[in-house]
PDB file of N, CA, C and O in Angstrom:
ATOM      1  N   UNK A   1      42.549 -39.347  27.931  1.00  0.00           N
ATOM      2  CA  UNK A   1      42.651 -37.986  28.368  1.00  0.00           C
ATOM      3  C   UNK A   1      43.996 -37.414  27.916  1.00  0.00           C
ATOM      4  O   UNK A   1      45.091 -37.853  28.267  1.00  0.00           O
ATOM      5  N   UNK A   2      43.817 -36.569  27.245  1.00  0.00           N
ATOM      6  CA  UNK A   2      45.156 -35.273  26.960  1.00  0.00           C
ATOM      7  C   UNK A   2      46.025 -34.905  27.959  1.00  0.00           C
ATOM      8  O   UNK A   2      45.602 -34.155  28.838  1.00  0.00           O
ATOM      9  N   UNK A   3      47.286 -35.335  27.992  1.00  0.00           N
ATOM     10  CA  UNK A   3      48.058 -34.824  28.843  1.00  0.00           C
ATOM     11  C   UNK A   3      47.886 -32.847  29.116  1.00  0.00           C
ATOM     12  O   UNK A   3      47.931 -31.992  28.232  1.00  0.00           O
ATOM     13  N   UNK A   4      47.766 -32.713  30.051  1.00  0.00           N
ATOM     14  CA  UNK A   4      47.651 -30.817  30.432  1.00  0.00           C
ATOM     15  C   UNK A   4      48.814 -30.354  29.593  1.00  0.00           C
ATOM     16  O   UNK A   4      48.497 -29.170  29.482  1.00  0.00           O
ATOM     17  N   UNK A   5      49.779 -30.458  29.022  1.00  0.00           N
ATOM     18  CA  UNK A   5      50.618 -29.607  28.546  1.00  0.00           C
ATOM     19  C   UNK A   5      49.990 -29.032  26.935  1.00  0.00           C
ATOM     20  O   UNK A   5      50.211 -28.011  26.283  1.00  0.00           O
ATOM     21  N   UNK A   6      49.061 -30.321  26.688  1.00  0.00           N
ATOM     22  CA  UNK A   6      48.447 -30.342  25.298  1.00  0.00           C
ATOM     23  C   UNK A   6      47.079 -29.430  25.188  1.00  0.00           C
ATOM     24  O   UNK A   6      46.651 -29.096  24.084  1.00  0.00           O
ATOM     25  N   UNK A   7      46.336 -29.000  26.583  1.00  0.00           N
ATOM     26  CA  UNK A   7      45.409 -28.840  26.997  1.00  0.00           C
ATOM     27  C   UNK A   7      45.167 -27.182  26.333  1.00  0.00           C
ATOM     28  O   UNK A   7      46.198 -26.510  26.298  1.00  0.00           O
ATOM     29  N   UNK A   8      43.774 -26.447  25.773  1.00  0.00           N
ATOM     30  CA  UNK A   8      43.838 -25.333  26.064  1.00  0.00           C
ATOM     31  C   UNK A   8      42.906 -24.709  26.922  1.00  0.00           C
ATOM     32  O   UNK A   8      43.058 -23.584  27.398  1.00  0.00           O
ATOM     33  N   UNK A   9      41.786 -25.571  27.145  1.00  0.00           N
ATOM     34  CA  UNK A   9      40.974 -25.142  28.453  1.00  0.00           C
ATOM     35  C   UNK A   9      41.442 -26.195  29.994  1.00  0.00           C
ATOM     36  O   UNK A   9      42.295 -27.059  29.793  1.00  0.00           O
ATOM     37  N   UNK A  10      40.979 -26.091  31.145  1.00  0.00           N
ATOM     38  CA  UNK A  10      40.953 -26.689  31.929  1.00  0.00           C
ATOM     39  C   UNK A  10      39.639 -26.254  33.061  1.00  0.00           C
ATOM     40  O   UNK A  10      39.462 -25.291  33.807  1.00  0.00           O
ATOM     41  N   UNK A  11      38.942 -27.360  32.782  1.00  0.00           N
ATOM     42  CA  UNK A  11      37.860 -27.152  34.167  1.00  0.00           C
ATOM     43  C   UNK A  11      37.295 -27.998  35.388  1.00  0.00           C
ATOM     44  O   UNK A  11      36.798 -29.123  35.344  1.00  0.00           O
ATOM     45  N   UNK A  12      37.480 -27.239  36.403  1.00  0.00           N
ATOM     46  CA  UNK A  12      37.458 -28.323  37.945  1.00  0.00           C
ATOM     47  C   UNK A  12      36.054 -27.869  37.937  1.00  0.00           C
ATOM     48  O   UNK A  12      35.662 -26.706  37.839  1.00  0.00           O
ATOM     49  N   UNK A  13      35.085 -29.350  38.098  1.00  0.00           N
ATOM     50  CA  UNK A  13      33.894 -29.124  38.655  1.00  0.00           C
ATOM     51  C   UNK A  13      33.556 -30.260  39.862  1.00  0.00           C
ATOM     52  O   UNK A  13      34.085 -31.346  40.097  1.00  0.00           O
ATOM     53  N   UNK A  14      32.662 -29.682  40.394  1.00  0.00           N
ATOM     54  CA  UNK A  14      32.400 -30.804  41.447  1.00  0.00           C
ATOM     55  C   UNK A  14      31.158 -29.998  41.893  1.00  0.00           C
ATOM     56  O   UNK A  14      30.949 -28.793  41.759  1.00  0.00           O
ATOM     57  N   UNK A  15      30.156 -31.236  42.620  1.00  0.00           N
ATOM     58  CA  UNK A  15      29.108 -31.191  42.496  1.00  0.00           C
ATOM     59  C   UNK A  15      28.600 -31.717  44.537  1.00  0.00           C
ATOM     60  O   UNK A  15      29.066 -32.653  45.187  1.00  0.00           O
ATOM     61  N   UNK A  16      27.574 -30.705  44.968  1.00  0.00           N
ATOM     62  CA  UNK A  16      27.900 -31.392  46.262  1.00  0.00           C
ATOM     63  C   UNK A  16      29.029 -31.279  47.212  1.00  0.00           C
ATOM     64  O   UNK A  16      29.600 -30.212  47.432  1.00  0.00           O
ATOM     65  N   UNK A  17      29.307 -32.299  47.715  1.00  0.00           N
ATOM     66  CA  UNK A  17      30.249 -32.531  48.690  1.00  0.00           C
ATOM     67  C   UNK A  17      31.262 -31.947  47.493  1.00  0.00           C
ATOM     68  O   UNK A  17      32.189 -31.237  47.881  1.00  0.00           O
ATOM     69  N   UNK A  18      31.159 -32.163  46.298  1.00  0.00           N
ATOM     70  CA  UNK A  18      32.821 -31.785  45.247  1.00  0.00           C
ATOM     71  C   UNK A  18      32.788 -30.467  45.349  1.00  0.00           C
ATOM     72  O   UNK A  18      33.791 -29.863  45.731  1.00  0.00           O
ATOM     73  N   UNK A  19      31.646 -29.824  45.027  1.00  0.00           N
ATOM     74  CA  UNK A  19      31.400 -28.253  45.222  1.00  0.00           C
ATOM     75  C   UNK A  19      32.107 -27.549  46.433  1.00  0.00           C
ATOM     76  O   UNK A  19      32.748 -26.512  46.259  1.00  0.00           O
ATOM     77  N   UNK A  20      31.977 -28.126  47.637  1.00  0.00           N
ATOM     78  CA  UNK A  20      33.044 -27.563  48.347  1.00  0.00           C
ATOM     79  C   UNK A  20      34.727 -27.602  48.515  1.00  0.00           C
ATOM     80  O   UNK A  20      35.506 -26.799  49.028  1.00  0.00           O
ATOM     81  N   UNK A  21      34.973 -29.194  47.699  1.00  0.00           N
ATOM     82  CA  UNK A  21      36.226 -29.460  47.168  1.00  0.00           C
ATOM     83  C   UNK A  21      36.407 -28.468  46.222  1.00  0.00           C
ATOM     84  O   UNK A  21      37.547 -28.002  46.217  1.00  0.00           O
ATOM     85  N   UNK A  22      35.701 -28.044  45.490  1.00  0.00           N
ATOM     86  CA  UNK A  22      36.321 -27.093  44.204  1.00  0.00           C
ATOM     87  C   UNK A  22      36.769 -25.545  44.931  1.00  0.00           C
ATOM     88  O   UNK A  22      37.727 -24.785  44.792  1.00  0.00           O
ATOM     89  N   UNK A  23      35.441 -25.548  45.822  1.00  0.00           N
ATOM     90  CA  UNK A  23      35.988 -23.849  46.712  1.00  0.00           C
ATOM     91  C   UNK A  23      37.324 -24.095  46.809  1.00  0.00           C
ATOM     92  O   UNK A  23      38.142 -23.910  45.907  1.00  0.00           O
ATOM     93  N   UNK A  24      37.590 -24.594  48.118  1.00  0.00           N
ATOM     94  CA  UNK A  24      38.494 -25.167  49.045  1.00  0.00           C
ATOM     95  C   UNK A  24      39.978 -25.306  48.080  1.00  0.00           C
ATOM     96  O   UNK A  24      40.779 -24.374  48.145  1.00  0.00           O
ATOM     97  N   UNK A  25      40.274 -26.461  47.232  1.00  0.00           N
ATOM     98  CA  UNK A  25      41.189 -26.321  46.489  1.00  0.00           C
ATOM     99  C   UNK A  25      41.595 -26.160  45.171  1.00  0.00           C
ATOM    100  O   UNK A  25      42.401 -26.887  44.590  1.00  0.00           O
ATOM    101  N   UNK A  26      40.853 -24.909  44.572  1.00  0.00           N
ATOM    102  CA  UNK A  26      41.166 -24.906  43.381  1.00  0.00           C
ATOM    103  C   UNK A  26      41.993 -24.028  43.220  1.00  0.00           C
ATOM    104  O   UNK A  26      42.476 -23.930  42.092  1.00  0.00           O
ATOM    105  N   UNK A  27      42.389 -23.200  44.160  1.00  0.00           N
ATOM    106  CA  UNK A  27      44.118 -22.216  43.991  1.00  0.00           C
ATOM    107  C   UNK A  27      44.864 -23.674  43.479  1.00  0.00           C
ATOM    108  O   UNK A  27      45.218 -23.984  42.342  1.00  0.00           O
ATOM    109  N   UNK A  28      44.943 -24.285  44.489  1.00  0.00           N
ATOM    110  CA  UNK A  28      45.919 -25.034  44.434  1.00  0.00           C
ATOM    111  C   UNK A  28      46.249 -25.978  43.227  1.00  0.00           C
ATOM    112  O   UNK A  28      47.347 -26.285  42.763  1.00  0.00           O
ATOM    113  N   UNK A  29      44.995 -26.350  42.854  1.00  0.00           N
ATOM    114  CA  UNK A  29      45.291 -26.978  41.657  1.00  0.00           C
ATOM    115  C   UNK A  29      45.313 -26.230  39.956  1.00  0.00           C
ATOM    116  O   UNK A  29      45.537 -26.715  38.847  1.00  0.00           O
ATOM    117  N   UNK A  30      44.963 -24.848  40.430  1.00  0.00           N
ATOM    118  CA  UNK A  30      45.108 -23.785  39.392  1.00  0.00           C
ATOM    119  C   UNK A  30      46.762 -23.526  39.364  1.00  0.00           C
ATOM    120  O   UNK A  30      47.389 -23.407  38.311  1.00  0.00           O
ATOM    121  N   UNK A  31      47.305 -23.464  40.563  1.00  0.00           N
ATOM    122  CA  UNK A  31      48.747 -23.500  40.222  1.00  0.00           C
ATOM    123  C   UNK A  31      49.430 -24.438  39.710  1.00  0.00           C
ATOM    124  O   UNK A  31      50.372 -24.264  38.937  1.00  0.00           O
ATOM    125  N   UNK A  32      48.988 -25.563  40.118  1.00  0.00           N
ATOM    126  CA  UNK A  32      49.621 -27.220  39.279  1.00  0.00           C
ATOM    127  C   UNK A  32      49.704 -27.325  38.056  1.00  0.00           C
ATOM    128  O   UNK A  32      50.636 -27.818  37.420  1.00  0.00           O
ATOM    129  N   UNK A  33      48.129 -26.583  37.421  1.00  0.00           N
ATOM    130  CA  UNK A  33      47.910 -26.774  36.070  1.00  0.00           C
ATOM    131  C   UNK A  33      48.986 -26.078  35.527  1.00  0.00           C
ATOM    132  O   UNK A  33      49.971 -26.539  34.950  1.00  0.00           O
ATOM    133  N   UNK A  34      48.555 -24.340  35.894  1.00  0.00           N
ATOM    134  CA  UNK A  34      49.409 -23.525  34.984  1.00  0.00           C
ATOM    135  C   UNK A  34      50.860 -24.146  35.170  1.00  0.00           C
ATOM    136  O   UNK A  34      51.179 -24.741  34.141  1.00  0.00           O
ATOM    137  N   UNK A  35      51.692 -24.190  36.003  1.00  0.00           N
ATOM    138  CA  UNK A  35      52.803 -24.940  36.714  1.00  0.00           C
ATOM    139  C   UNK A  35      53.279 -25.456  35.146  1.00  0.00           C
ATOM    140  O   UNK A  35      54.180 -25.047  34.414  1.00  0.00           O
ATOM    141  N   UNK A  36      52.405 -26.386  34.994  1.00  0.00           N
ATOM    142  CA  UNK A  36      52.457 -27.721  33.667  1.00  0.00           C
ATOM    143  C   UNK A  36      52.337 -27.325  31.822  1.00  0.00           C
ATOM    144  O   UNK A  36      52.777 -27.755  30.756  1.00  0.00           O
ATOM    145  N   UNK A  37      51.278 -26.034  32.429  1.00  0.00           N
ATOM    146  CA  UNK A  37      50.705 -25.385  31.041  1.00  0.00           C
ATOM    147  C   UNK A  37      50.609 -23.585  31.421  1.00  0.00           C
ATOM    148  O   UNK A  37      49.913 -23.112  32.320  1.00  0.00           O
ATOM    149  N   UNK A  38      51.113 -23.139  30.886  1.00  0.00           N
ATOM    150  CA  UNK A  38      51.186 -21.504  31.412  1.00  0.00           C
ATOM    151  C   UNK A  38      50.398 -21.077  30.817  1.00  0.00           C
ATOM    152  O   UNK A  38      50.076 -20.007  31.333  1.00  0.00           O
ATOM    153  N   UNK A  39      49.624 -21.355  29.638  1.00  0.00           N
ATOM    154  CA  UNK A  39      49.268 -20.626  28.261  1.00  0.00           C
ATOM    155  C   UNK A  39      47.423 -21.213  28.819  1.00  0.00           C
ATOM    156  O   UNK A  39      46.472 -20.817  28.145  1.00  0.00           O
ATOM    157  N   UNK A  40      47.200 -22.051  29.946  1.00  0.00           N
ATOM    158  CA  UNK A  40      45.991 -22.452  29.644  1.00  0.00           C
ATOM    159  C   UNK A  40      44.674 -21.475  30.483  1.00  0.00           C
ATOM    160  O   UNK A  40      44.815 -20.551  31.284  1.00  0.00           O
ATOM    161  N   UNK A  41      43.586 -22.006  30.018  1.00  0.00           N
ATOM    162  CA  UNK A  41      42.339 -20.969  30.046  1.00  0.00           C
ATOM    163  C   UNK A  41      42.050 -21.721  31.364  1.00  0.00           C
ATOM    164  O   UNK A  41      42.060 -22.927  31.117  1.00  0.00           O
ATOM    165  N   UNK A  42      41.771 -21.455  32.798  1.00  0.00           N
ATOM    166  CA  UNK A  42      41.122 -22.399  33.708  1.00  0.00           C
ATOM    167  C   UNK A  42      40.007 -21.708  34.478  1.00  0.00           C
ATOM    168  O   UNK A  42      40.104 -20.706  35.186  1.00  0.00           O
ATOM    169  N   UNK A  43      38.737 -22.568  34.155  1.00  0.00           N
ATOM    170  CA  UNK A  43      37.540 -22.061  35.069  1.00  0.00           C
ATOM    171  C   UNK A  43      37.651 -23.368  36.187  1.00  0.00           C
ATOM    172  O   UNK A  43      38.316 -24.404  36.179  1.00  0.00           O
ATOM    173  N   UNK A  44      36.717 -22.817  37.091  1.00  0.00           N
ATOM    174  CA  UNK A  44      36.282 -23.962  38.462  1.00  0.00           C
ATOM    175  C   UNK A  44      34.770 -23.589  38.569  1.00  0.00           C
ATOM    176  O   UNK A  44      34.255 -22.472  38.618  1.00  0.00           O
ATOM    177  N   UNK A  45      34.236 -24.748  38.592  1.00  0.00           N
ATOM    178  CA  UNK A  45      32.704 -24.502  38.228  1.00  0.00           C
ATOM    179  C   UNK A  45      31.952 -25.296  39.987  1.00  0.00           C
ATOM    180  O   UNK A  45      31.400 -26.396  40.008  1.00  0.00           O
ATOM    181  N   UNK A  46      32.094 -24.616  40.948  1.00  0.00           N
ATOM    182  CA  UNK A  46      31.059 -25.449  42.274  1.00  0.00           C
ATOM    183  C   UNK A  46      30.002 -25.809  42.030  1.00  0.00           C
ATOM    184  O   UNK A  46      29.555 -24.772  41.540  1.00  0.00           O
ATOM    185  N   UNK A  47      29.157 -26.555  41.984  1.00  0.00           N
ATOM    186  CA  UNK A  47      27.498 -26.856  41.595  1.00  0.00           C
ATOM    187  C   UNK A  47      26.836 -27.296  42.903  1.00  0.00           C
ATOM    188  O   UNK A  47      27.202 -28.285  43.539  1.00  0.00           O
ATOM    189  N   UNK A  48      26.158 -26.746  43.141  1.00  0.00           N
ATOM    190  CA  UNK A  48      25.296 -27.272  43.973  1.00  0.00           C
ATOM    191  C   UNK A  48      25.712 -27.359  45.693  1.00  0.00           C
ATOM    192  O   UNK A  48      25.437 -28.441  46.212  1.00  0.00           O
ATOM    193  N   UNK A  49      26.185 -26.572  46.367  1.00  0.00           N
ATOM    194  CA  UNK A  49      26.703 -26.712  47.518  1.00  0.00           C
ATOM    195  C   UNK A  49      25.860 -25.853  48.284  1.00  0.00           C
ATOM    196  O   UNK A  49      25.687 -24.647  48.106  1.00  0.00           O
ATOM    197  N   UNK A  50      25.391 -26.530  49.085  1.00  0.00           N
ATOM    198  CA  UNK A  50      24.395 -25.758  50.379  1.00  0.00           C
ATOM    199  C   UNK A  50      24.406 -26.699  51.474  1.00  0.00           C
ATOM    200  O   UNK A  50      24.244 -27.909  51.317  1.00  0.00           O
ATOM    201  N   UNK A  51      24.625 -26.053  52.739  1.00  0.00           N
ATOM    202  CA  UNK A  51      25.545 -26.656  53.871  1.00  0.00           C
ATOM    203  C   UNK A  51      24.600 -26.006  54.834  1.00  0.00           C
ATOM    204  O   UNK A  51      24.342 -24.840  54.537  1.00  0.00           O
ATOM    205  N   UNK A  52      24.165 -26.352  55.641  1.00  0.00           N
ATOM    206  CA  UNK A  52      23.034 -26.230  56.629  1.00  0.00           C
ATOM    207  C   UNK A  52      24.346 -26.379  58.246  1.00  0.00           C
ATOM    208  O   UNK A  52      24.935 -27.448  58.402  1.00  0.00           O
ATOM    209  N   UNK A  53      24.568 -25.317  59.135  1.00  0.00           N
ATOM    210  CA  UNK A  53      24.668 -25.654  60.513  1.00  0.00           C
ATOM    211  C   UNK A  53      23.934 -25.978  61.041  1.00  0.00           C
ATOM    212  O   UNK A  53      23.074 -25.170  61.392  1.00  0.00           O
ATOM    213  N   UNK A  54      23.824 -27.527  61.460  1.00  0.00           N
ATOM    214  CA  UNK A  54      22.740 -28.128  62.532  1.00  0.00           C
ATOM    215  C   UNK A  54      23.521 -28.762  63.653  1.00  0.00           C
ATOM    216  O   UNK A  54      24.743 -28.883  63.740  1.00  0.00           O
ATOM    217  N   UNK A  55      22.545 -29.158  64.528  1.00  0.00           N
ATOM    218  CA  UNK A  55      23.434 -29.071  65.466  1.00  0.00           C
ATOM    219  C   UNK A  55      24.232 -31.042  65.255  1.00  0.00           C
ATOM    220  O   UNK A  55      23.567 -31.941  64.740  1.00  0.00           O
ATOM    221  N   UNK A  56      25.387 -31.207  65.679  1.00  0.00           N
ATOM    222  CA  UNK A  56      26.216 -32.735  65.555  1.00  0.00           C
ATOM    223  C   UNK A  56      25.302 -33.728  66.283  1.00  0.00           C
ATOM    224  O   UNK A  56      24.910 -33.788  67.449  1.00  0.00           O
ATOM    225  N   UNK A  57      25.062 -34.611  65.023  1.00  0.00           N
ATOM    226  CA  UNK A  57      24.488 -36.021  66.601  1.00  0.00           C
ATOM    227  C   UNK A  57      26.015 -36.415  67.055  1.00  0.00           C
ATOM    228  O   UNK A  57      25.934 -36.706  68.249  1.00  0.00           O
ATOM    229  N   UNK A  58      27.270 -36.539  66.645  1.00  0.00           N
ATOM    230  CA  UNK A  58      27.960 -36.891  67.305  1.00  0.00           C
ATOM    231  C   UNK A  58      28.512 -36.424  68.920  1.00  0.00           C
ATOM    232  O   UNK A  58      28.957 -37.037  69.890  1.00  0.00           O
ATOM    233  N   UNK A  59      28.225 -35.070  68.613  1.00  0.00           N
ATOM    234  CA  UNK A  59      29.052 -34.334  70.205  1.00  0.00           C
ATOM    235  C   UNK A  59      27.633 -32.968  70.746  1.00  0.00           C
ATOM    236  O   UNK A  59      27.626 -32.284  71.769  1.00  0.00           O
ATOM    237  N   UNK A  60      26.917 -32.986  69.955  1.00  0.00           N
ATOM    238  CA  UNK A  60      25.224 -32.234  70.259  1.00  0.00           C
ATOM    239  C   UNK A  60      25.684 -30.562  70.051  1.00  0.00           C
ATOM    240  O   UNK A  60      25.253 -29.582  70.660  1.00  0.00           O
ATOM    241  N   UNK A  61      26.460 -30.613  69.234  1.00  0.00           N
ATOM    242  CA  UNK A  61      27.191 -28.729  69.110  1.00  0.00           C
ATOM    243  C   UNK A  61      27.022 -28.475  67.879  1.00  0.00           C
ATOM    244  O   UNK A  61      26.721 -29.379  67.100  1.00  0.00           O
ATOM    245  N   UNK A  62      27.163 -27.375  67.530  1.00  0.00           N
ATOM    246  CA  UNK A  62      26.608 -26.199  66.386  1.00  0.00           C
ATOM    247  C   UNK A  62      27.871 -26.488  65.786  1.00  0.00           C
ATOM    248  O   UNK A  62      28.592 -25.615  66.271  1.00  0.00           O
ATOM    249  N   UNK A  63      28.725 -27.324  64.868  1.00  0.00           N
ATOM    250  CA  UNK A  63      30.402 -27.195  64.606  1.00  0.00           C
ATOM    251  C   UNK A  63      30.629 -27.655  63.537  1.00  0.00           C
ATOM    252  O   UNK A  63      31.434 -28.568  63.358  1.00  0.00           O
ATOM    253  N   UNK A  64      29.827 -26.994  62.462  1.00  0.00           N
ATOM    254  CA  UNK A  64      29.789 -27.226  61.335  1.00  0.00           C
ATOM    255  C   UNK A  64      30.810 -25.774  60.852  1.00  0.00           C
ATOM    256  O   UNK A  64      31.685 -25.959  60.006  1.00  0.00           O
ATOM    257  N   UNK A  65      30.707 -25.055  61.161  1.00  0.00           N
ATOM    258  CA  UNK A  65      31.414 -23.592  60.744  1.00  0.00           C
ATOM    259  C   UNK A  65      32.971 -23.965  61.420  1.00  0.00           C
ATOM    260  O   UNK A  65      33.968 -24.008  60.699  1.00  0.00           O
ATOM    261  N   UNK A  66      33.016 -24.175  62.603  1.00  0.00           N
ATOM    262  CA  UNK A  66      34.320 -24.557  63.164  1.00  0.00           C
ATOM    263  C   UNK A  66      35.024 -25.694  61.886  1.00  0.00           C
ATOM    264  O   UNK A  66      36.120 -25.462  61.377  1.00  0.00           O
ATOM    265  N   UNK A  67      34.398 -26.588  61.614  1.00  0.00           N
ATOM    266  CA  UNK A  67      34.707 -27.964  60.772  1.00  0.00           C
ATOM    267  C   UNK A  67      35.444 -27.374  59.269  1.00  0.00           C
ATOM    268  O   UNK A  67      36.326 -27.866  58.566  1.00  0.00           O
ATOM    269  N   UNK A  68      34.626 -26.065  59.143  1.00  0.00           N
ATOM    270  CA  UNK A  68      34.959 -25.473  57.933  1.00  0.00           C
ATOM    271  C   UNK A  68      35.903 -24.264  57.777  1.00  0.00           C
ATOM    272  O   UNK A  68      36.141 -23.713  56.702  1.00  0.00           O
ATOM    273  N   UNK A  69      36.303 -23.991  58.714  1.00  0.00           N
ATOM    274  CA  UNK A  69      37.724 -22.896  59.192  1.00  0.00           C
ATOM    275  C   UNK A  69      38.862 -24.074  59.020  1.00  0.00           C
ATOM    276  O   UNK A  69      39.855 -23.951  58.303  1.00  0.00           O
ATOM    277  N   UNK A  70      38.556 -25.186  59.771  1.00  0.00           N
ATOM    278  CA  UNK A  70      39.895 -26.244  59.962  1.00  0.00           C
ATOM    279  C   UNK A  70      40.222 -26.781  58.210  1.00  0.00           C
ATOM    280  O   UNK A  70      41.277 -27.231  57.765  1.00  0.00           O
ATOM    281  N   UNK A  71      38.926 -26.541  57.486  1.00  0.00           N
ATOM    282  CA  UNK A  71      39.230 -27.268  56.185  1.00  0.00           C
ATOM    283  C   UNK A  71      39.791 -26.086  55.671  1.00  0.00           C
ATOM    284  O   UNK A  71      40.654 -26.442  54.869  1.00  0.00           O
ATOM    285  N   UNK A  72      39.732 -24.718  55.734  1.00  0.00           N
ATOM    286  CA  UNK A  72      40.124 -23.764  54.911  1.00  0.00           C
ATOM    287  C   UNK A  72      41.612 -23.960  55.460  1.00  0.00           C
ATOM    288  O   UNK A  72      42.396 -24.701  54.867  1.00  0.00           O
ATOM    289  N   UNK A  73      41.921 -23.355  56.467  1.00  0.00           N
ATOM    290  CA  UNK A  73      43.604 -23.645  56.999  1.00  0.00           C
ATOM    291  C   UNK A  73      44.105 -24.596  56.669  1.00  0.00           C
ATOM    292  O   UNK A  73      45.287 -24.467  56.353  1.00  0.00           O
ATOM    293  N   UNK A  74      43.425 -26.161  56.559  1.00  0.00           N
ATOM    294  CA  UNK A  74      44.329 -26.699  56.055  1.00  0.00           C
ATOM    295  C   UNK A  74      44.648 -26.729  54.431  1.00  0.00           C
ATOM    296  O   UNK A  74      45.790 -26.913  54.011  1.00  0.00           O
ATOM    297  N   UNK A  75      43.379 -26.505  53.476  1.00  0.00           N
ATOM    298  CA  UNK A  75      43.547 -25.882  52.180  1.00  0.00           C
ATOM    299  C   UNK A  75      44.824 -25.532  51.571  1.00  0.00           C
ATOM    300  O   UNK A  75      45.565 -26.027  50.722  1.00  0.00           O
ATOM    301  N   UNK A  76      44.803 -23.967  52.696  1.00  0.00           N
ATOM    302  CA  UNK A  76      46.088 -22.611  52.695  1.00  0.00           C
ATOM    303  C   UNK A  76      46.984 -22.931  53.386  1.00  0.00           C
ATOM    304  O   UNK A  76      47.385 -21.958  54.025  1.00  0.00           O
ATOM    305  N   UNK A  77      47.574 -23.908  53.615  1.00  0.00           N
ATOM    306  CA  UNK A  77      48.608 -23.877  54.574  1.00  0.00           C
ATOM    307  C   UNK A  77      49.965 -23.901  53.664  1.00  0.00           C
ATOM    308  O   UNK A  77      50.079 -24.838  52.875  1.00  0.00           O
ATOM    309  N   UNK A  78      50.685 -23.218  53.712  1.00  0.00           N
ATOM    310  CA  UNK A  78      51.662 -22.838  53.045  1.00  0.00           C
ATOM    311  C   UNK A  78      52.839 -24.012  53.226  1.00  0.00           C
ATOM    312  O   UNK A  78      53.487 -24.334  52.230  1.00  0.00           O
ATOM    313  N   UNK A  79      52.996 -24.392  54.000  1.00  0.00           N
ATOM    314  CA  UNK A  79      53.798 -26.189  53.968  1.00  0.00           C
ATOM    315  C   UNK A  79      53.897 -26.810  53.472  1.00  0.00           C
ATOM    316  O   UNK A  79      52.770 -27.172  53.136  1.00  0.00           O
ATOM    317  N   UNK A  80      55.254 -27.916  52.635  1.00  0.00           N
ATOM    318  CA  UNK A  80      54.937 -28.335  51.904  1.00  0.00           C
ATOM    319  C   UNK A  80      55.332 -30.031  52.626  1.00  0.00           C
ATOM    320  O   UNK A  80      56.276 -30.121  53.411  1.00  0.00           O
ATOM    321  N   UNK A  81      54.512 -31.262  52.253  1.00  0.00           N
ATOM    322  CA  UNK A  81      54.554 -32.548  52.486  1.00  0.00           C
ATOM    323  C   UNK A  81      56.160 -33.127  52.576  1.00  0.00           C
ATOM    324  O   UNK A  81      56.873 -32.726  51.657  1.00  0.00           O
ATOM    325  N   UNK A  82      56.787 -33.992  53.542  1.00  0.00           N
ATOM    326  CA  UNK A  82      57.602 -34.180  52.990  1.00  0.00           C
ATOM    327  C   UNK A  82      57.865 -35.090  51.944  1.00  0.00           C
ATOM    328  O   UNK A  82      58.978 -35.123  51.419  1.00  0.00           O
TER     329      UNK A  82
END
């Protein structure tokens, strides 16, 4: 694989469960890239993501939408690791 600085396209795909990884963080890794390569072309391609609220066998509640607010905030959270 081509180091990204060498790169002139870049594309995040994910498929499924990746499909919502690609929603979720591809700001973030759109900034990494350019970060590395300023000059590059970047698509993000989701495939296939369809997410049904049913209700949890774990706790018997509708908290699939709740599950998916906590993944967006943590996505966007402007903080950085130490």
């Amino acid at each position: 694989m081509a180091p990204i600085e060498l790169l002139s396209h870049f594309v995040l795909q994910g498929c499924s469960a990746g499909a919502l990884a690609t929603y979720a963080w591809t700001d973030q890794v759109m900034d990494y890239v350019r970060m590395r390569n300023p000059g590059i072309t970047y698509w993000a391609l989701p495939d296939s993501a369809f997410y049904v609220d049913y209700k949890s066998l774990r706790n018997g509640q509708y908290d699939y939408k709740d599950q998916m607010k906590a993944l967006y905030e943590v996505a966007n959270d402007e903080r950085s690791f130490p």
